[in-house]
N, CA, C and O of each residue as an XYZ file, in Angstrom:
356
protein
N       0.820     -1.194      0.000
C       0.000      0.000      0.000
C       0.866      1.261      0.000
O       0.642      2.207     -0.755
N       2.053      1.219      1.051
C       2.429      2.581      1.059
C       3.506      2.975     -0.127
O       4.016      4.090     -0.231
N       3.842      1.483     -1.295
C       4.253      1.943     -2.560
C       3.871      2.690     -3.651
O       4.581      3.242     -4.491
N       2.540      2.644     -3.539
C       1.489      3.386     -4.116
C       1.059      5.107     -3.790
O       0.787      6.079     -4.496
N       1.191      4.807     -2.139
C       0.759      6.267     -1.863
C       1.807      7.314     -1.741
O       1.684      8.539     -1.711
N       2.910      6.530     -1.676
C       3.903      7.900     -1.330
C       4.538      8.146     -3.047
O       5.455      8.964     -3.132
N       4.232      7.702     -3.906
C       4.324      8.181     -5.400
C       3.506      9.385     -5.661
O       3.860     10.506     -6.026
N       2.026      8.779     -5.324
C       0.956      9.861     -5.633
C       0.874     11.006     -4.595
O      -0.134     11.711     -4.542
N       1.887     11.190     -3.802
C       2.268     12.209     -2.746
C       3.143     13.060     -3.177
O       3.113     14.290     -3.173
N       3.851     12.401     -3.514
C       5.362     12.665     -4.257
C       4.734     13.678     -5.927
O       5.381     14.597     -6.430
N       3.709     13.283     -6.330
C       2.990     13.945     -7.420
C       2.381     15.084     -6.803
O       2.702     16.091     -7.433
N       1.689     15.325     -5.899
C       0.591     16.132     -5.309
C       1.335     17.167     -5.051
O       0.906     18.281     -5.351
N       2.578     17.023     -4.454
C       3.437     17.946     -3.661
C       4.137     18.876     -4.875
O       4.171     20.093     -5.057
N       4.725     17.635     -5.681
C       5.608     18.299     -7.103
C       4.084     19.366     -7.691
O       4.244     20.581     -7.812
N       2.818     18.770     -7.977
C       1.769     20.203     -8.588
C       1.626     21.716     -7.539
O       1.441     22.845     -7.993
N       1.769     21.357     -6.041
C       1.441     22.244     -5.610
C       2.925     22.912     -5.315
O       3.024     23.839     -4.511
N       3.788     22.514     -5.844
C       5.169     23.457     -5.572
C       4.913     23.991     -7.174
O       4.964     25.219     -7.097
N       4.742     23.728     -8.131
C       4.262     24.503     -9.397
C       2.692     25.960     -9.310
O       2.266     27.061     -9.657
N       2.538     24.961     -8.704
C       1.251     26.113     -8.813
C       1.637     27.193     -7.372
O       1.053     28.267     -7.224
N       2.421     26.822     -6.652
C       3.106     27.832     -5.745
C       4.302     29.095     -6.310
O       4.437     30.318     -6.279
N       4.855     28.146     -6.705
C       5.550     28.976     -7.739
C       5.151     29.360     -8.865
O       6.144     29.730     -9.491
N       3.920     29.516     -9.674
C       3.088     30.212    -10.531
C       2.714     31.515     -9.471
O       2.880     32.696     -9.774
N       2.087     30.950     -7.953
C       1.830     32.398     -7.451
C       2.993     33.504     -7.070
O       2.877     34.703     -6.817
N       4.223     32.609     -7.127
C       5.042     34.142     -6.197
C       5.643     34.724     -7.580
O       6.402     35.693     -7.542
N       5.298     34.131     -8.763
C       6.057     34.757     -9.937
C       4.851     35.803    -10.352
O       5.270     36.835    -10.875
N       3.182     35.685    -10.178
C       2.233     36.064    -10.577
C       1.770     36.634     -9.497
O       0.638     37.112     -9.573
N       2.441     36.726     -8.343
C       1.578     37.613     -7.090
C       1.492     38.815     -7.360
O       2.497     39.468     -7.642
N       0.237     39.360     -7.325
C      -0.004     41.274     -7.258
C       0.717     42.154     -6.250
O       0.885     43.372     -6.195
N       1.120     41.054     -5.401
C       1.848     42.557     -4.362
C       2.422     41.671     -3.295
O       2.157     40.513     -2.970
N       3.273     42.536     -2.850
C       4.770     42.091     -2.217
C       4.349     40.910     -0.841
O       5.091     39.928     -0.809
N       2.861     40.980      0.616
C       2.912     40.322      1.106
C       2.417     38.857      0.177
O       2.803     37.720      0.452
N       1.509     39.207     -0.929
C       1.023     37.085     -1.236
C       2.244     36.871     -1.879
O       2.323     35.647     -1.987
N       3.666     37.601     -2.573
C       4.634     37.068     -2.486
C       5.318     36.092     -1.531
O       5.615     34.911     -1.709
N       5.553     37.171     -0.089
C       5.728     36.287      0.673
C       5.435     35.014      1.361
O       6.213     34.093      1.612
N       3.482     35.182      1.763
C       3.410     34.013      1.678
C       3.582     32.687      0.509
O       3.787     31.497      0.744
N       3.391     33.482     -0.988
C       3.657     32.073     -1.746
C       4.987     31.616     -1.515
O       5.243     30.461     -1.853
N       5.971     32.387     -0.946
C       7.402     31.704     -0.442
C       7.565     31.248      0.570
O       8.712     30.931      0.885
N       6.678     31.077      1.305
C       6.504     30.337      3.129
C       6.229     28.963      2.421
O       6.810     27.917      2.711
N       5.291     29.099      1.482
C       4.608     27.856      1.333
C       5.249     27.000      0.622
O       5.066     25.783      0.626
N       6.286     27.807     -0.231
C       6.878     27.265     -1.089
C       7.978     26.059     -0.639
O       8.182     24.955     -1.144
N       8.685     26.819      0.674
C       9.534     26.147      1.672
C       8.739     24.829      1.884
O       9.023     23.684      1.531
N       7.570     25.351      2.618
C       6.828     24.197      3.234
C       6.555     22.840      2.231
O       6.426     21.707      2.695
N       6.510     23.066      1.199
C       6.122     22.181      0.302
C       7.372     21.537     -0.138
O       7.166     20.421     -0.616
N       8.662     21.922     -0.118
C      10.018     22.039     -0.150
C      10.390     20.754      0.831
O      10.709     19.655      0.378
N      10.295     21.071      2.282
C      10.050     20.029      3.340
C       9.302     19.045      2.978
O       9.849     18.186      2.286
N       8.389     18.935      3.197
C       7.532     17.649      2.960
C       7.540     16.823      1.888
O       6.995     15.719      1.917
N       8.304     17.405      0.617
C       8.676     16.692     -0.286
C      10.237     15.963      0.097
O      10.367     14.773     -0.190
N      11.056     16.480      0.554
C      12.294     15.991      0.859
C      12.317     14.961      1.791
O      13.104     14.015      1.839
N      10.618     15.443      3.135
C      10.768     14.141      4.134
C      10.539     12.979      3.598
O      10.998     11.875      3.891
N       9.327     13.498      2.279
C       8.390     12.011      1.817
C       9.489     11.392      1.145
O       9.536     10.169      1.278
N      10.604     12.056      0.288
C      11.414     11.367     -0.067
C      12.661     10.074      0.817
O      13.292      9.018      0.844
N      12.252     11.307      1.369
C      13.059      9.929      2.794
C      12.986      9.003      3.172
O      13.787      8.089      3.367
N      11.629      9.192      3.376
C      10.539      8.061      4.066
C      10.916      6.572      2.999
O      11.045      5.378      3.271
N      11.009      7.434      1.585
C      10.390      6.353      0.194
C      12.295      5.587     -0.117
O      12.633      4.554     -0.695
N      13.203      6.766      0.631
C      14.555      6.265     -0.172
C      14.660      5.720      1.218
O      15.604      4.987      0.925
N      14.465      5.461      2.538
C      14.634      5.078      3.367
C      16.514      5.424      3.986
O      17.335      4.658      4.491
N      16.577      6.645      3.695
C      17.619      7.454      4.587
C      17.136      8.575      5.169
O      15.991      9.008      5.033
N      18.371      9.245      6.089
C      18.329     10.016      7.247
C      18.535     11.173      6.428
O      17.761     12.065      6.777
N      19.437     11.582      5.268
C      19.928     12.273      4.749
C      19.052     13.601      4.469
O      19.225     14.807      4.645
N      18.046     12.798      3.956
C      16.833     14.331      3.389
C      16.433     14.707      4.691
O      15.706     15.699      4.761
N      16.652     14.306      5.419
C      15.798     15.152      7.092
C      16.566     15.891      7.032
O      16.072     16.955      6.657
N      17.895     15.976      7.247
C      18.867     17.023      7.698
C      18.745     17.836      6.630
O      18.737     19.048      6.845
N      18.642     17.406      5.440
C      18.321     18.836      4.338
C      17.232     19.422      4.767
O      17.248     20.647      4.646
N      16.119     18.877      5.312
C      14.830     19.390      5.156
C      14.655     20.166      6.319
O      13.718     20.952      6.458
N      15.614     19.948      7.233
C      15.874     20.573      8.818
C      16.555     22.130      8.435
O      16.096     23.115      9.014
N      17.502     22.263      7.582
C      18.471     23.120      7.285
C      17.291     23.630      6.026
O      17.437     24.850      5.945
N      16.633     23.360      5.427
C      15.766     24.240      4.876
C      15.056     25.047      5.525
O      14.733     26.215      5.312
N      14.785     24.170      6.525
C      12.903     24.945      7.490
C      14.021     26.133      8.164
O      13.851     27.272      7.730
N      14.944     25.978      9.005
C      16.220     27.114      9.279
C      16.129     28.056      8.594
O      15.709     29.102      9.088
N      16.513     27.984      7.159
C      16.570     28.686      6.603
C      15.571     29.914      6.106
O      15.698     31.138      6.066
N      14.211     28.723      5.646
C      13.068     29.666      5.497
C      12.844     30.681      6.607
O      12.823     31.909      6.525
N      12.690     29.931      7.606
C      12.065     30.973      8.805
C      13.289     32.285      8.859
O      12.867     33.388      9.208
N      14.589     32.168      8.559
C      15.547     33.367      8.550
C      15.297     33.965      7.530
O      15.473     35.174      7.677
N      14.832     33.571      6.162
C      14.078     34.175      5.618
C      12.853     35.015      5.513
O      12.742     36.143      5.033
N      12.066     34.337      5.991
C      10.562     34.895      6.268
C      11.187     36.277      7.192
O      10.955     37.433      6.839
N      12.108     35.888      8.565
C      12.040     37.344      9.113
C      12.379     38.332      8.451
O      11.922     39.471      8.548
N      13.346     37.881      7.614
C      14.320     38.775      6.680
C      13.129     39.739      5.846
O      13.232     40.965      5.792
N      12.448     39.281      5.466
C      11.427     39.661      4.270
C      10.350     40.496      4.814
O       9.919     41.447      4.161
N       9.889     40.193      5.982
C       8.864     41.098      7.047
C       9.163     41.820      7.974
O       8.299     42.398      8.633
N      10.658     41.951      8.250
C      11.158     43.135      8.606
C      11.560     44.257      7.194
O      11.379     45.461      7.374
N      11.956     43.896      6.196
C      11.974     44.794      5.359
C      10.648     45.356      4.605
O      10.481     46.288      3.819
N       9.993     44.630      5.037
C       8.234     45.107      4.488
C       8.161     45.843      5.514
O       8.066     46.984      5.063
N       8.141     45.910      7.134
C       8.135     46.886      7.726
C       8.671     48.148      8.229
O       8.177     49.079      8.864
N      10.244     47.812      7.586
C      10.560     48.863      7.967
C      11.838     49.314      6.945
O      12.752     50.070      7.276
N      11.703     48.767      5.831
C      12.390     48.915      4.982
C      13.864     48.808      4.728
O      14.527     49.043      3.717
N      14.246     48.320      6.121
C      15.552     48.051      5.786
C      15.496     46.354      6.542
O      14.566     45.760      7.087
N      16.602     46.041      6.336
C      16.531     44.712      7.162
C      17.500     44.857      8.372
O      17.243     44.396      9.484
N      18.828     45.651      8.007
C      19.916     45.750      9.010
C      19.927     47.214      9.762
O      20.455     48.229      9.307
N      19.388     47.125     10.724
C      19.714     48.349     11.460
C      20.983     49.229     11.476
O      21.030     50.232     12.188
């Protein structure tokens, strides 16, 4: 069973990282940018864990650990400069 489902996961995830990235290239304005790049991460993760799960190594966690890191230093990065226009004091 779970040869089956983590393919068609592995599909679901690959459309909605396309159609995520259709929105932050097509977003009207700077915050649904951001969120289409939260999500983008997120979808980023869960594809790397499911891959894990399916290649049965440790390896993609630690990528997918050092991604989510990353995003969130991102995300602040991006909503402090939406608020206050600079990022570095």
């Amino acid at each position: 069973m779970l040869a089956y489902v983590i393919p068609l996961c592995l599909g679901l995830l690959v459309l909605a990282l396309l159609l995520t990235l259709a929105r932050l290239v097509r977003g009207p304005c700077l915050p649904d940018r951001m969120l289409a790049l939260d999500t983008l991460y997120v979808n980023a993760i869960a594809l790397l864990i499911l891959l894990g799960i399916w290649q049965g190594t440790t390896l993609y966690f630690e990528v997918a650990l050092l991604i989510a890191v990353l995003g969130f230093v991102g995300t602040v990065a991006v909503a402090k400069y939406m608020l206050r226009g600079d990022i570095i004091e």
